[in-house]
C-alpha positions in Angstrom: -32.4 96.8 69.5 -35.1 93.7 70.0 -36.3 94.9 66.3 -32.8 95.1 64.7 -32.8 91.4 66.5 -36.0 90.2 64.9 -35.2 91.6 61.7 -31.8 89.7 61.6 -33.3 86.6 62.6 -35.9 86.6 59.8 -33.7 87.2 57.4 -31.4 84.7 58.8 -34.3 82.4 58.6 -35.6 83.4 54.8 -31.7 82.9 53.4 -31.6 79.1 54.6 -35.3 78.4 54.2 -36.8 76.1 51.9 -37.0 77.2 47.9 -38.8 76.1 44.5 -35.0 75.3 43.0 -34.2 72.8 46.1 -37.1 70.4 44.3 -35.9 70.3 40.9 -33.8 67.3 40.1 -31.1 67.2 37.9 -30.1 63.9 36.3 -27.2 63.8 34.1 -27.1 61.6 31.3 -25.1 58.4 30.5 -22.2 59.5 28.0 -22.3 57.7 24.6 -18.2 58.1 24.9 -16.5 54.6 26.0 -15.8 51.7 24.2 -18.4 49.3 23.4 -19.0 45.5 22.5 -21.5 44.3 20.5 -23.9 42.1 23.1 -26.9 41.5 20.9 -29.1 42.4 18.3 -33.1 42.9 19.0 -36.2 43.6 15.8 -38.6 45.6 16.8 -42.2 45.8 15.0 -43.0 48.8 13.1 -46.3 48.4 14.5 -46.4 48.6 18.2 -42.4 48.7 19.0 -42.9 45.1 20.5 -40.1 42.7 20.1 -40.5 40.1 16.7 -40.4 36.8 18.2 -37.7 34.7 16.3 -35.8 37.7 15.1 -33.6 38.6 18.0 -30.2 37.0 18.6 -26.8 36.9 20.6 -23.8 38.4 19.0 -22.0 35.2 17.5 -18.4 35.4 18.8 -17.3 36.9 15.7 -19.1 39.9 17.0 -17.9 39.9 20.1 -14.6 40.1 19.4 -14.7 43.7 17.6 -15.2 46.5 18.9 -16.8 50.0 18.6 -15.0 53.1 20.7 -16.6 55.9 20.9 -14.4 59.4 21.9 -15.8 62.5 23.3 -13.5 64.2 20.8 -15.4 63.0 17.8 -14.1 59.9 16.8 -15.7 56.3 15.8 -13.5 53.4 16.0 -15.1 50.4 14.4 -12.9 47.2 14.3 -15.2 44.5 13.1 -14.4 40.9 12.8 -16.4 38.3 10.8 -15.7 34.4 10.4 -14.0 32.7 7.5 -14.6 29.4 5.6 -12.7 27.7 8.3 -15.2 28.9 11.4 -12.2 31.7 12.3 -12.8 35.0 13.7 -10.8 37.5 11.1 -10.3 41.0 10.5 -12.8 42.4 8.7 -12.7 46.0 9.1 -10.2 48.6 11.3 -11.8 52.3 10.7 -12.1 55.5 12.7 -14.0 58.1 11.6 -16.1 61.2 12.6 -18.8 61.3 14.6 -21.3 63.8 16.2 -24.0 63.0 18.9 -27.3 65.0 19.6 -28.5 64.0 23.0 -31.7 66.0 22.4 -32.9 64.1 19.2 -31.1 61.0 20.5 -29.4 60.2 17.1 -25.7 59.9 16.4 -24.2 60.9 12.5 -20.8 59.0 11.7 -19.1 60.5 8.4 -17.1 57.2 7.3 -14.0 57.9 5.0 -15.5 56.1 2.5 -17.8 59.4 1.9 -21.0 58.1 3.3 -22.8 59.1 6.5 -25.1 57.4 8.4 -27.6 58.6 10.6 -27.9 55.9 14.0 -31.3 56.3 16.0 -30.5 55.7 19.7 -33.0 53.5 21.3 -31.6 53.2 24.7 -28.5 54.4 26.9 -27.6 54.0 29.9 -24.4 53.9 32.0 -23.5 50.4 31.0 -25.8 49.8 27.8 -25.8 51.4 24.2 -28.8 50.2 21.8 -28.9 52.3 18.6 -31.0 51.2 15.1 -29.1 50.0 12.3 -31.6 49.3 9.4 -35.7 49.4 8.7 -37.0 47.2 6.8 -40.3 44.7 6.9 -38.9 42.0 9.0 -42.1 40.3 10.1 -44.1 40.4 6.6 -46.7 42.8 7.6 -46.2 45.2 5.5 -44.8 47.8 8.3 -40.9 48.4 8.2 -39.3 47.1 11.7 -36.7 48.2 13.6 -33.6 45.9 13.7 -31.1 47.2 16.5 -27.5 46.6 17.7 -26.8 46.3 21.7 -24.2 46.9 23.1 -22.2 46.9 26.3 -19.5 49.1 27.9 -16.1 47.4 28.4 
């Protein structure tokens, strides 16, 4: 009887005790899905990946007013507005099109109507902040193509 008792308690004790799994962390990441506001757009250096000094901006208000939504079923709104003679903010541009997102390589493929596709390097994202590259090309002269990036930030 005091065996069957110890035997029971140690293996009480083993089912509840500590194990490799209980240290593993699981983090989940941000989803690309939401819609999205242009907030600024950085140039990075081909280089060293530092920021070019001079080359970074705001989004002009223009910018600001558009819009990029994102679905998890696939989809890529894009309404982008762009000013006029007059200094006003017009429509510009009203699309949705396809979309697919690889969270391991980081890079999201949007299949406009239009026939084109464009692959979009994603530099950054986080629960509140989507930075993605839009073009390369030598931004600072030095004979290295820089990155020139769009930030955005979750509505």
């Amino acid at each position: 009887m005091i065996k069957k008792a110890l035997f029971l308690s140690i293996a009480t004790l083993g089912m509840f005790s500590c194990s490799n799994d209980d240290d593993t962390v699981t983090t989940n990441e941000p989803s690309i899905a939401g819609k999205w506001q242009a907030a600024k757009y950085m140039a990075y250096s081909g280089k060293d990946g530092s920021t070019i000094p001079g080359s970074s901006s705001d989004a002009n208000p223009c910018d600001k007013k558009g819009s990029l939504d994102i679905s998890s079923t696939g989809k890529w709104h894009e309404i982008i507005y762009s000013e006029n003679t007059e200094g006003q903010c017009t429509l510009d541009s009203d699309n949705i099109s396809d979309y697919t997102y690889d969270s391991v390589s980081k890079k999201v493929q949007v299949k406009y109507l239009n026939g084109t596709t464009r692959v979009y390097p994603v530099k950054k994202l986080t629960d509140t902040e989507l930075e993605f590259a839009e073009d390369s090309y030598d931004i600072n002269s030095d004979g290295i193509n820089d990155v020139y990036t769009l930030v955005l930030k979750r509505l």
